[in-house]
C-alpha positions, -999 to 999 in steps of 0.1 A, spaced: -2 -141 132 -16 -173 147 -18 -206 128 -58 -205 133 -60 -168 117 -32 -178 89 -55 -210 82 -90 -190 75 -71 -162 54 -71 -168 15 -38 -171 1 -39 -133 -23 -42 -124 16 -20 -91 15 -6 -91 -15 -10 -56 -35 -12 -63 -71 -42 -94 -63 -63 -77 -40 -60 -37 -54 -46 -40 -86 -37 -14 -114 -72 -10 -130 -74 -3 -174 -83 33 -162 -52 43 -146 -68 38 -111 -71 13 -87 -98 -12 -77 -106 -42 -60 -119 -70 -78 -149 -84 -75 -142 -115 -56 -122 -97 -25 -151 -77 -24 -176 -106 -9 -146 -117 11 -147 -118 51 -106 -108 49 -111 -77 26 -107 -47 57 -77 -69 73 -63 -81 37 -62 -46 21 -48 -30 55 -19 -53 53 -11 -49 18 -12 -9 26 11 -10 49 34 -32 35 62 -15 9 39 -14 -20 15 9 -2 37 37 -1 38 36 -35 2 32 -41 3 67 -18 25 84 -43 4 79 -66 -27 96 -50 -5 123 -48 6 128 -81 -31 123 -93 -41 153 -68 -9 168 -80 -20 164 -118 -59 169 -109 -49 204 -96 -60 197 -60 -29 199 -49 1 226 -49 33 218 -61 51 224 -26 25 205 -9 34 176 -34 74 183 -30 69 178 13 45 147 9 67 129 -14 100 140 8 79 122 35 74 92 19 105 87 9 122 97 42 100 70 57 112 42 35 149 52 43 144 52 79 124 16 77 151 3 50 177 14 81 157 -3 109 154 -34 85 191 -30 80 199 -28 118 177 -53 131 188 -81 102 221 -78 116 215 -83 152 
């Protein structure tokens, strides 16, 4: 990221629990004030992607899981991906810290 682009972003910029946080209903949503933000597509994109957003997948699952929209196997695979995903980023983290 470039100084210029890090200067116009707001500091909540990517950070999970600020920008899509953890709503009284059980579900997310993003407050009001990141809503009339220029940032918002970037800023939520960022925080998706970071560690927090697997987790914030997980739990769309289990809420299709729970809904009934979605089958117990289908829920067993997805969350099998996920968490294969996070082992094989927590390795390349690992390996490329101690380069």
């Amino acid at each position: 990221m470039t100084e210029e682009k890090a200067e116009r972003h707001p500091p909540c910029f990517g950070d999970l629990e600020t920008v899509f946080p953890m709503g009284d209903d059980g579900l997310r949503h993003s407050p009001c004030k990141c809503l009339h933000c220029g940032s918002k597509t970037e800023c939520l994109r960022k925080a998706m992607a970071a560690g927090e957003g697997a987790r914030v997948r997980e739990e769309i699952v289990d809420r299709a899981y729970d809904s009934g929209v979605m089958g117990f196997f289908q829920r067993w695979a997805r969350k099998k991906q996920f968490h294969q995903r996070r082992r094989a980023s927590e390795r390349a983290a690992k390996q490329g810290g101690g380069s």
